[in-house]
C-alpha positions in Angstrom: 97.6 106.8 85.3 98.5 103.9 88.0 96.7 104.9 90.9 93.0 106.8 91.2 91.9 108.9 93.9 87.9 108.9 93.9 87.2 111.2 97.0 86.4 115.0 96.7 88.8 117.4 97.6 88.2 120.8 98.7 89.5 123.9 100.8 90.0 123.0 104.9 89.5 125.7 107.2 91.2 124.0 110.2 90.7 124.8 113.7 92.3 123.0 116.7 91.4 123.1 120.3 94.1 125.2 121.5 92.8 127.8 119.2 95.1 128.7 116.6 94.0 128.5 113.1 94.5 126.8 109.5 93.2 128.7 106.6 92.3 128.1 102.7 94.8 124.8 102.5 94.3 121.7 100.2 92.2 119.3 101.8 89.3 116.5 102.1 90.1 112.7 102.1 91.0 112.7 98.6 94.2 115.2 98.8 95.7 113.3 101.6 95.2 109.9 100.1 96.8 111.4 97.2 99.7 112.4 99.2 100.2 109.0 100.8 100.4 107.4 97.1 102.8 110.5 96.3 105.1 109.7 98.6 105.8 106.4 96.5 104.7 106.8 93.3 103.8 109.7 91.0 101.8 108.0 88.8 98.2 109.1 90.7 95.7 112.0 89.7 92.5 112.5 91.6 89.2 111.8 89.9 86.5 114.4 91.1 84.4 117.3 90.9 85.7 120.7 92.0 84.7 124.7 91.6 85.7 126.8 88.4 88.3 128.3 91.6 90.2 124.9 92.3 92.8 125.7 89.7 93.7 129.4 91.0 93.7 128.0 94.6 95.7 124.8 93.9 97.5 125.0 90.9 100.5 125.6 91.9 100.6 123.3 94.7 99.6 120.5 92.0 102.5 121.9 89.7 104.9 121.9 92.3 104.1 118.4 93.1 103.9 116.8 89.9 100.5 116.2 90.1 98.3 115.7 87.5 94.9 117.6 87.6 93.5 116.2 84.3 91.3 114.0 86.3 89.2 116.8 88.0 86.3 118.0 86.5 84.5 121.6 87.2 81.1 121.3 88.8 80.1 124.4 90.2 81.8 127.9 90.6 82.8 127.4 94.1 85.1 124.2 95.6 83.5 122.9 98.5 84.9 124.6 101.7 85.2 122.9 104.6 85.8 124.1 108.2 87.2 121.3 110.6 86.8 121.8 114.7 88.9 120.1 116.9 88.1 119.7 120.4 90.0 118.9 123.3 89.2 115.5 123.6 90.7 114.8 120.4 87.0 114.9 118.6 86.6 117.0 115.9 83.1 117.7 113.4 83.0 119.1 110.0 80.9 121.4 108.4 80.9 122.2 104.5 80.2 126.0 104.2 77.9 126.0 101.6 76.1 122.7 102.5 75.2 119.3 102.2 73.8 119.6 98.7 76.6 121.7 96.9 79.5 119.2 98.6 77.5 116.4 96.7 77.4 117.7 93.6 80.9 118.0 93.5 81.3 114.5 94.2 83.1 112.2 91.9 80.1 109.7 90.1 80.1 106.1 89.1 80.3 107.1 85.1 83.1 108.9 85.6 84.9 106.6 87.5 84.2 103.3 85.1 86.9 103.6 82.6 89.7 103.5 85.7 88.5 100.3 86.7 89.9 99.3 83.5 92.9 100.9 83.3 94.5 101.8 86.5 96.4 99.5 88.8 94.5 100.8 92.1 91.7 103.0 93.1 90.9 104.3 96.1 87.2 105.5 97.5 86.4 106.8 100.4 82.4 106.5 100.8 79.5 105.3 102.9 77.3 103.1 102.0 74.9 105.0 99.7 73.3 103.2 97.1 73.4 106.0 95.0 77.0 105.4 94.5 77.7 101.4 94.9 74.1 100.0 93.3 76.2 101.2 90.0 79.8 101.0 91.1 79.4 97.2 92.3 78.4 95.7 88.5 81.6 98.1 87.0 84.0 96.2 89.5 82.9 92.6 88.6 85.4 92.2 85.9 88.0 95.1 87.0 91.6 95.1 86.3 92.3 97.7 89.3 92.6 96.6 92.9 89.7 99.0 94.6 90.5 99.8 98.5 87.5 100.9 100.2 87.9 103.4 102.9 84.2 103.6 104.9 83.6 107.0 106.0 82.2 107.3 109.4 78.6 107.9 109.0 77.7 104.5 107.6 79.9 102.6 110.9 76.9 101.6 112.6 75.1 98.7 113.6 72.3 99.3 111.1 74.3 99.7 108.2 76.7 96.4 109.3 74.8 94.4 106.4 75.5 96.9 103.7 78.9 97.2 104.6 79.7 93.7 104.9 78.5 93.4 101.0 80.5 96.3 99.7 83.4 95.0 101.7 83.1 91.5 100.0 83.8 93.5 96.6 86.5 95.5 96.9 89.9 93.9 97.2 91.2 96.1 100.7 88.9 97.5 103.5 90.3 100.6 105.4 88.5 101.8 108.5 89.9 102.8 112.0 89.0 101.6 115.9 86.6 103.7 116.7 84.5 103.3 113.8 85.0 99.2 113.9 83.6 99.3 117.5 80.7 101.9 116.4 79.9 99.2 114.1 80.1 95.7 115.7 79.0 97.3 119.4 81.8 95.9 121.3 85.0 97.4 123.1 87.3 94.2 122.5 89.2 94.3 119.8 90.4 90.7 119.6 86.3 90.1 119.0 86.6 92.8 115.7 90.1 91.2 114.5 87.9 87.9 114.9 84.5 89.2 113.2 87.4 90.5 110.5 88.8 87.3 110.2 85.3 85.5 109.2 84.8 88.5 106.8 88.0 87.1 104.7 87.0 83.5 104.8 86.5 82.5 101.2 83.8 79.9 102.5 81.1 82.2 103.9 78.0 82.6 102.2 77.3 85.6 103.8 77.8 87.5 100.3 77.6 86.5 97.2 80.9 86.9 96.0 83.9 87.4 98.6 87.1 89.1 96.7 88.2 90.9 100.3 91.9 89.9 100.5 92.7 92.5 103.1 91.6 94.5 106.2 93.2 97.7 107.5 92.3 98.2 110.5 93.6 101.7 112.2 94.5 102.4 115.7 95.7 105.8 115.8 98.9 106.5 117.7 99.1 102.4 118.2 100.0 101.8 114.9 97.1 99.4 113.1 96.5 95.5 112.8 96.7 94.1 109.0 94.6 91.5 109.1 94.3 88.6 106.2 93.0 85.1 105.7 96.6 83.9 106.8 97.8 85.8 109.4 97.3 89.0 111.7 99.8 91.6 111.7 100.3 94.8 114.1 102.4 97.2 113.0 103.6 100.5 114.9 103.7 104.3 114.0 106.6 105.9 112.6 109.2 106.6 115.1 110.1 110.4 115.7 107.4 111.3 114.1 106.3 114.9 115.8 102.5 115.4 115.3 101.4 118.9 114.4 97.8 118.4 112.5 96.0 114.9 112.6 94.3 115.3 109.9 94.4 113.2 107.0 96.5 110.7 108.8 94.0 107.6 108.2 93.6 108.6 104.8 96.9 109.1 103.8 98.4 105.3 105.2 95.3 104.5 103.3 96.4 105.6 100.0 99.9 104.3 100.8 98.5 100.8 101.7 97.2 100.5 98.2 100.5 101.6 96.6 101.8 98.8 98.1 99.4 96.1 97.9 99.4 96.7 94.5 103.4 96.4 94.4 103.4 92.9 95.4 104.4 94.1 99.1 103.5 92.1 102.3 100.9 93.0 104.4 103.5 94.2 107.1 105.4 96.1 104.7 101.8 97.9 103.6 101.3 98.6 107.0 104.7 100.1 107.9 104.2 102.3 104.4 100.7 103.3 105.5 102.4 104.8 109.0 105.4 106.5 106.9 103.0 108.2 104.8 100.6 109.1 107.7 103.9 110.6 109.5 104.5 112.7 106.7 101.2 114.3 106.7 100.9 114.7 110.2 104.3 116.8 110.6 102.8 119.5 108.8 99.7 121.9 108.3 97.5 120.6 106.1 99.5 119.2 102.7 
C-alpha cells in the first residue's frame, strides 16, 4: 500500500449551529485524510484501531470506495463515537461518547505503524505531542523510506508545548497545521511574523534540533486558501472556486492528505497546495464523506 493513514476513525454525530443534524457517518481525521488521498490515488488504507461494529457500519462505504480495510484492527466492541457541536461563531468542541480512555485505546500505536515506514511511499499522522507516541515513533523514522506529514492536532498548539513541537516538526518531512492554531502557538496575530518563524524552522543551518528533515510547511487559512512555505520560496494558494460549503468538517484534514499525495508525486509546492484545496472542496460539499 502507497499511502498510510495513521489517525483513528470513528462514527461523527454532527451538529451545526442552525440546528439541523448529522447522524452515525464515517468520520474522525483519519477518514477525511483518507478521502483527500482518494481523490488521487487508491492505493491508501487506514492504519488503526476500531470496534468489532466498524465493519457492519462502514463496510460498504469502504467497498463502494475501493478502499482497503485490511489495515484496521479491532480493539474494543464499540468504535469510538464522536458528537461534533458547531456554534455560531464558527467554533465547534468535540466529545467522544464513551470517553477519553476508550477513544485512546482505539488509537493506532507506534508497533503497528513501524513496518509502513518501510514500505509505503507516505504516511500521514495526525497527533499531539504525546510522548507516548513519538519517544518510539521518532527512532522508527530515522532511516524511513516513507515521506511522514505531520498534522498537529490542536491541543498541543500552545506556547508551552512550542519546544516539543519544533522537534517533532524537524522529523517529519511536511508539517500541516492551520492559522489559528499557528497563532495559539507562537502568541502573535501577524502572520508575516509565523511565515517568518516558519521560515527559520526549514533552515537546514539551525541547531535548534538535532536533525532538521522539514522540507515543507502547510500552513492553512480556511476560506483564504493556505501559504506553502519552503526553504526557497513562499507560496499562497486560493480555495477551490465554486466550491458551495455544506459541512466544514474535515476540510484541513482532507487537503492534508492530498498534500502528501502530491509531495510524494514529485509535484510543486503550489501544485500540492492547489490539490490540498480540491480535495478539501470535495469534502466540504457534502455531509460527512
Amino acid at each position: 500500500m502507497d499511502y498510510i493513514i495513521a489517525s483513528t476513525v470513528v462514527t461523527d454525530e454532527i451538529r451545526f449551529a442552525d440546528k439541523k443534524t448529522v447522524v452515525k457517518k464515517a468520520g474522525g481525521a483519519g477518514i477525511y485524510a483518507l478521502c483527500g488521498i482518494r481523490l488521487w490515488c487508491s492505493s491508501v488504507m487506514p492504519v488503526t484501531g476500531v470496534g468489532r461494529d466498524y465493519g457492519e457500519l462502514f463496510g460498504d462505504w469502504y467497498q463502494k470506495n475501493h478502499i482497503s480495510m485490511e489495515g484496521l484492527i479491532e480493539k474494543d466492541e464499540k468504535t469510538p463515537y464522536n458528537i461534533i457541536q458547531y456554534f455560531e461563531d464558527g467554533e465547534r468542541s468535540e466529545t467522544a461518547l464513551y470517553g477519553a480512555d476508550h477513544y485512546r485505546k482505539i488509537e493506532v500505536t507506534p508497533n503497528e505503524l513501524e513496518p509502513y515506514f518501510q514500505t509505503a511511499k507516505g504516511i500521514y499522522i495526525f497527533k499531539n505531542t504525546s510522548p507516548d507516541f513519538w519517544e518510539q515513533v521518532l527512532p522508527m523514522m530515522e532511516k524511513r523510506k516513507a515521506a511522514v506529514l505531520w498534522e498537529i492536532a490542536s491541543d498541543s498548539t500552545c506556547p508551552e508545548c512550542l519546544d516539543e513541537v519544533r522537534q517533532i516538526a524537524g522529523s517529519v518531512d511536511i508539517f500541516s497545521i492551520n492559522l489559528t492554531e499557528a497563532r495559539n502557538l507562537f502568541g502573535t496575530e501577524c502572520l508575516d511574523e509565523i511565515i517568518g518563524t516558519f521560515r527559520e524552522w526549514l533552515d537546514s543551518s539551525s541547531h535548534s534540533v538535532r536533525q532538521n528533515h522539514l522540507q515543507m510547511i502547510f500552513l492553512r487559512r480556511g476560506s483564504k486558501g493556505a501559504v506553502m512555505i519552503t526553504q526557497e520560496e513562499t507560496v499562497y494558494v486560493p480555495t477551490a472556486d465554486g466550491a458551495y460549503v455544506v459541512d466544514p468538517t474535515g476540510g484541513g484534514n482532507s487537503s492534508s492528505g492530498a498534500v502528501l499525495y502530491g509531495w510524494c508525486s514529485g509535484h510543486t509546492p503550489e501544485e500540492c497546495g492547489l490539490m490540498g484545496s480540491i480535495s478539501a472542496a470535495m469534502c466540504l460539499e457534502q455531509y460527512g464523506v
